[in-house]
N, C-alpha and C positions, 0 to 999 in steps of 0.2 A: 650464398653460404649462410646459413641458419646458425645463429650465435646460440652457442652451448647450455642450457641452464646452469642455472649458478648451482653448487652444488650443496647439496640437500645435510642439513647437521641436527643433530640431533639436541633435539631441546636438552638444555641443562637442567639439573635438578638441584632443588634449594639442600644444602645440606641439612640432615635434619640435628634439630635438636639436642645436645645432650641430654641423654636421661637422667630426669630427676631424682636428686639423691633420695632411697629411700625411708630416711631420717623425713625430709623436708615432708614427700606423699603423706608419711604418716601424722607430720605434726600439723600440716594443710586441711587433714580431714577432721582432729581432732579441735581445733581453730573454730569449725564451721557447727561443733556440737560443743562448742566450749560451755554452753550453759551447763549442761547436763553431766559436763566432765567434773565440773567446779560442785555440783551436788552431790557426785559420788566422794570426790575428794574429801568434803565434807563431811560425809558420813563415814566416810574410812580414818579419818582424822578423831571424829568423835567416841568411834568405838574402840579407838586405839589406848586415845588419854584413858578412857573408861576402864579400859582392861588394867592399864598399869595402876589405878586406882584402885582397883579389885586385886590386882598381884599386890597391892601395899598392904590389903586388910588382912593377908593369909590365903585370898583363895583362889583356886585358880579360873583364869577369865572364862575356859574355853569352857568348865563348869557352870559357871554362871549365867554364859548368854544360854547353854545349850539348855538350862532350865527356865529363865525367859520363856526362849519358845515353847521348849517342853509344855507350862504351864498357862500360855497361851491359846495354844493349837492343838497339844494330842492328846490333852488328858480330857475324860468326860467332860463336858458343857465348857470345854474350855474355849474351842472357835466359838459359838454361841455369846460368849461373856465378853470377847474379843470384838464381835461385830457388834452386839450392843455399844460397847466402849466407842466404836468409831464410827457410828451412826454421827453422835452429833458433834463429833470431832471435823467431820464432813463438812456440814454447816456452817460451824465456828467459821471453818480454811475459809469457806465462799463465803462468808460473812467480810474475810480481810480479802480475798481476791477482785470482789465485783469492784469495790472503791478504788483498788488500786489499779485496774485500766483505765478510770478517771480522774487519775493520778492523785488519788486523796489515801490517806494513811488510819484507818480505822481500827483503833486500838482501844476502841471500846466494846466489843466481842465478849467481853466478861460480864460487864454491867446491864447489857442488852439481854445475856444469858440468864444471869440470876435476877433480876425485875421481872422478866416473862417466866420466868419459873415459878415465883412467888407469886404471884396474882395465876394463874395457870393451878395453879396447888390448891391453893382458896380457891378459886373458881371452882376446880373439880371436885372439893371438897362440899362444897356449897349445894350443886348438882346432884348429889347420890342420890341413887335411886332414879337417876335418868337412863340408865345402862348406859346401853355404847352410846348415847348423843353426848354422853358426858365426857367420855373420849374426843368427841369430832370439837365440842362447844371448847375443850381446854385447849387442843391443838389453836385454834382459830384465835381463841381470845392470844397464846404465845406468840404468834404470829403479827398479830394487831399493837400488843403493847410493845414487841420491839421494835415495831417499824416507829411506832410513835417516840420510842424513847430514841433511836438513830435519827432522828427527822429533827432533834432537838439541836443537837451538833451542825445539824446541814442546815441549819434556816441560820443558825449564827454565820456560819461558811459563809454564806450566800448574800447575806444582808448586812452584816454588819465586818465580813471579811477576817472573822477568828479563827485562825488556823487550830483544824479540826483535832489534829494530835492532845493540842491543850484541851479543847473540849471536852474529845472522850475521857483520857483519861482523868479529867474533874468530874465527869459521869456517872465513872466507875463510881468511884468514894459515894457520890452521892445515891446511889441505886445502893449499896452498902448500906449508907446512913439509913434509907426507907426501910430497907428489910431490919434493921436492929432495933428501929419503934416498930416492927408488922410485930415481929415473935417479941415482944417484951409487955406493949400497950396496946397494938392494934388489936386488929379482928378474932374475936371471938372463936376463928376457926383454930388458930393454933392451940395446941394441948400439952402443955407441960407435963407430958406425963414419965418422964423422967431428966436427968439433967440438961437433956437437948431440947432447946423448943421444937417442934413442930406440927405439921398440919396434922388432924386425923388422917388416918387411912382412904384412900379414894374406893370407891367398888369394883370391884375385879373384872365386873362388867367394860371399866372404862380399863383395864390396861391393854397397852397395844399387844399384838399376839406376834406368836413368834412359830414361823410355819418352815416345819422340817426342817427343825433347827436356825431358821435363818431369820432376826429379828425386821418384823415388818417395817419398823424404823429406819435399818438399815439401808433397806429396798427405797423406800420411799426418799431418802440423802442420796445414795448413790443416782436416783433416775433426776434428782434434781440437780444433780451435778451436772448430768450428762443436758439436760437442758439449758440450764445454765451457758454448756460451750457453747451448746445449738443456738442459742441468742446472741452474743457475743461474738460469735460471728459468720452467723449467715442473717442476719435481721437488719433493718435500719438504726433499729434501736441499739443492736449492739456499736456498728459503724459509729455511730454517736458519741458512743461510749470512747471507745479507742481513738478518735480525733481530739475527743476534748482533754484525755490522757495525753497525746502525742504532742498535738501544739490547740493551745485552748482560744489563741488569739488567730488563729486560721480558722477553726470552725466555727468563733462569733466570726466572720467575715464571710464562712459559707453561709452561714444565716442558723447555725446548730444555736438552739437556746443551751447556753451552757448551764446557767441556774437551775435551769429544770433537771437536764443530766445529772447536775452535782446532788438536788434534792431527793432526784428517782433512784440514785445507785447506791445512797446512804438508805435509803427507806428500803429498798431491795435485801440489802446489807441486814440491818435489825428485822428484818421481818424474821431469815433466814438463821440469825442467832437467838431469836426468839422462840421461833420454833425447836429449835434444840434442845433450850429449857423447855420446853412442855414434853417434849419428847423422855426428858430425864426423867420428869417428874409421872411419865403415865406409862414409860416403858420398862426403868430402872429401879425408884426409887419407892413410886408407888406412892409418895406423901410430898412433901416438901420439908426442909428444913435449912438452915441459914449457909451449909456447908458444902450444899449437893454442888455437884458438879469438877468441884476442886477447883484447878486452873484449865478446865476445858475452854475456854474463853479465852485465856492465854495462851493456849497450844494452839490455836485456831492461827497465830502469827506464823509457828513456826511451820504450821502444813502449807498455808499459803506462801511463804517464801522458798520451800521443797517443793513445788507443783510448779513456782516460779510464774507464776498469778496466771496459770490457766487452771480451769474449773474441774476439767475430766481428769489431772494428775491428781486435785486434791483427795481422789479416793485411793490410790496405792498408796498416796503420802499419811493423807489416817491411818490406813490399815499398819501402817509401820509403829506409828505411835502407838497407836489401841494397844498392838500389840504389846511393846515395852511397858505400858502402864497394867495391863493386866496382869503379865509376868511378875513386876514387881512385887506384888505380894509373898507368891512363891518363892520369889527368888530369898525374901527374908527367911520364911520358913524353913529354905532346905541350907541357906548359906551362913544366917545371921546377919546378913548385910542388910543396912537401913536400906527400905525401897526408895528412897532422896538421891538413888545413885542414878535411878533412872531420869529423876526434874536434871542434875548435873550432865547427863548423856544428850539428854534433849536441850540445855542452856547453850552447851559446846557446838551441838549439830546449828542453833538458830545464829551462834556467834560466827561460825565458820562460814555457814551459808549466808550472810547478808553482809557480809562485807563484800564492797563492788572491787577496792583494791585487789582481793583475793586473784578475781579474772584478769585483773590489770597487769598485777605481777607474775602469775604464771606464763602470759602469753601474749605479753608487750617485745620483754627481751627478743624473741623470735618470730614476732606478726610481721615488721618490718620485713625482713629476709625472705623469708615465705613469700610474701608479696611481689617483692623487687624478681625474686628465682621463678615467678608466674609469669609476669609481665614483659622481663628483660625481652624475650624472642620476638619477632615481629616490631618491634620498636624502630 
């Protein structure tokens, strides 16, 4: 008698899961882009104060931005005056983004700015009658004296351990201090020929040109941007960079010279703000004088913390800016409203976006939970 098989049962099935609540799905995916959440917030935050400051003067906000853009973007040569404007707003950002994957704080973007401007100006001026070499020569010398003048900051860094924040900004003042003996007692170039000092006129030959509408300046920031990412990270030299950012005492121990990283991305740094100023001076301004540029140099902080120190954001992050600063003209013209409302729009946007608490207290109260509501099953 052949003993019966045992009888055949069917596998059980693990119950599954409850579905997750879709509160939690949503705030899980919003968690994983929280940088990008924290920069809109930011700008929603700043145009918001902004408007009520505009509703406090009499006028109304929705008028106001819509004339912003308005005179930005759709009136004649408006895009044109716009992309000029964030050509070297471009540069400035990557002037504060490169240092900052090498976890150094460069907040001398102004001083780097207006020194390569000034000698770029006189340079050009000096030149005339070179044609366009007098273009290539003033680019190059902008380029040369900001890496020099950022290199001054980085050998202190490096040697003698002065934290670079102090540096630059005692940089700044002092690249100040030079240009106010250049236009009062220096060089022979500048011409008083009304209350502003400044350079003669450069040759038309040396200004940069602007093709179907789209300033060659611009072109040339924007593909350096895009370079810029392409180094930082597909190269060795970028890996470099972002280890010695990350932890600087594991990459001396890979054998990364950090000194050098620290010297190469400050020099990278001014070369790039450098170039901006010549850029001003051969695409905008066409002379030099003590004022160009404004605080291009200092918005250069707040595109790099909106791009959130990658290189290919910091050209939509310009392009927002340009935009605001070139509006602001307009926007007095048609409102009466001082254009200072736009430094106050862009103070709010750099205040908002560079607090790290900001990410902490949006999305601490509920990372926890998220977390635990991910992990709990299988445990």
């Amino acid at each position: 008698m052949t003993p019966e098989p045992p009888p055949t049962t069917a596998p059980t099935k693990a119950p599954n899961p409850p579905d997750e609540p879709t509160g939690a799905g949503l705030f899980s995916l919003i968690l994983r882009r929280q940088s990008i959440v924290v920069i809109l917030v930011a700008l929603l935050g700043s145009v918001l104060i902004g408007a009520a400051l505009i509703r406090y003067q009499g006028v109304s906000p929705w008028y106001a931005y819509q004339t912003i853009f308005k005179e930005a973007l759709l009136v004649d040569g408006g895009l044109t005056r716009t992309l000029l404007k964030t050509a070297p707003l471009i540069l400035t950002g990557l002037a504060v983004v490169i240092p900052l994957r090498v976890g150094l704080f460069n907040i001398g973007g102004q001083g780097q700015f207006v020194i390569s401007a000034a000698v770029a100006g006189v340079t050009a001026y000096a030149a005339r009658g070179a044609g366009f070499g007098a273009l290539i020569i003033g680019l190059l010398v902008g380029v040369l004296v900001g890496a020099m003048w950022a290199s001054i900051a980085a050998l202190l860094k490096t040697w003698r351990g002065v934290h670079e924040v102090i540096t630059t900004i005692m940089l700044n003042n002092i690249a100040a201090g030079i240009i106010w003996w250049m236009v009062t007692t220096g060089p022979g170039a500048f011409k008083n020929t009304s209350q502003i000092p400044m350079t003669g006129p450069i040759d038309k030959a040396a200004w940069m040109p602007t093709i179907a509408g789209i300033p060659l300046g611009f072109v040339i920031a924007a593909a350096l941007a895009i370079l810029c990412g392409w180094m930082l990270s597909r190269t060795t030299m970028g890996f470099r960079f972002d280890t010695v950012g990350k932890n600087k005492f594991a990459a001396g121990y890979a054998g990364i010279p950090i000194n050098r990283v620290i010297l190469l991305s400050m020099v990278l740094a001014g070369g790039l703000a450098g170039l901006a100023g010549a850029m001003e001076v051969h695409g905008v301004m066409h002379h030099f004088e003590p004022a160009i540029g404004g605080t291009l140099g200092f918005d250069g902080i707040t595109i790099a913390l909106l791009a959130r120190s990658n290189p290919i954001w910091t050209i939509p992050a310009a392009f927002l800016v340009g935009i605001l600063r070139t509006g602001a003209a307009g926007l007095q013209f048609a409102t009466g409203i001082a254009p200072e409302i736009v430094d106050l729009i862009l103070a709010i946007t750099l205040l908002l976006v560079s607090i790290p608490v900001l990410g902490r207290w949006i999305f601490r109260s509920r990372a926890d939970k998220v977390q635990a509501a991910a992990t709990s099953w299988g445990n």
